[in-house]
Each structure stands twice: as C-alpha cells, then as structure tokens.
N, C-alpha and C positions, 0 to 999 in steps of 0.2 A: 556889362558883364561879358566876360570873355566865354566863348563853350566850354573850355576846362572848368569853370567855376558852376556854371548854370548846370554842369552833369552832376558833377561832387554835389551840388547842394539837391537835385533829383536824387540822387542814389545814396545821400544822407535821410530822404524822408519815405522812402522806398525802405529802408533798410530799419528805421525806427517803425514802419507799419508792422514789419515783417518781426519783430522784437515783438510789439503790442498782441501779434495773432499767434505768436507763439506762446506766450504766458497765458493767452486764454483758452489756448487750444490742452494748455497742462492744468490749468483750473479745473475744467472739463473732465480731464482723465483722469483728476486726481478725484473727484465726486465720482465716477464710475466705478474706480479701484474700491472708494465706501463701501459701494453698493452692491461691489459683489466680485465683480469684472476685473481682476489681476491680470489677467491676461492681457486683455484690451490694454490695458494700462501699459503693460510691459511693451506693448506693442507698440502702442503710442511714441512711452518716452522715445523708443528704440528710432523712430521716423523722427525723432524731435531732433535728435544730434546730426543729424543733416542741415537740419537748421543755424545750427552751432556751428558749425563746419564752412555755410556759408556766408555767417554774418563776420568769420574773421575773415574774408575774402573781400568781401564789400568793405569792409573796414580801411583794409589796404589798398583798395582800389580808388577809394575817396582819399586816403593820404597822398599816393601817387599824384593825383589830380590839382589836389591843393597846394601841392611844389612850385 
C-alpha cells in the first residue's frame, strides 16, 4: 500500500469514530434536554456542528487522497 492509501484508509476510520462519538454525545444531550437541561442541550448541539463542519473536510480530504 502506497502512504496515500494507508492515510485515506487512517482518516476514513478516524472520521467514522468521530461520526460514532458524535451521535453518542447527541444521545446524551438529547436525555439531558428530557430532563430538564435545554440549555445544556442547545449548547451542546451548538458544539456539535463543528463536528459537521469537519467531517465534510475529512471527507474531501480522503477523496483527495484516493485520486
């Protein structure tokens, strides 16, 4: 395997963990928001779209790589 390949397939399972701790981390908020905690929540999501943000960077970044 060439570096180009062995990073893209790193930063494809790097970026599927980072997928995985973000849906648990809104799991979470979204129980807190039940429980009382809007705020929290709002806060939350509000950190969460950085997330979003950089999973379409790594995306492209692993396209790049796969060329």
């Amino acid at each position: 395997m060439d570096k180009a390949t062995t990073t893209a397939d790193t930063l494809e399972l790097l970026h599927l963990n980072q997928i995985a701790i973000r849906a648990a981390i809104e799991e979470v908020s979204t129980w807190i928001r039940q429980r009382g905690s809007v705020n929290v929540h709002d806060n939350v999501m509000a950190t969460l779209l950085t997330l979003d943000l950089n999973a379409g960077a790594i995306d492209s970044a692993i396209e790049r790589l796969r060329e």
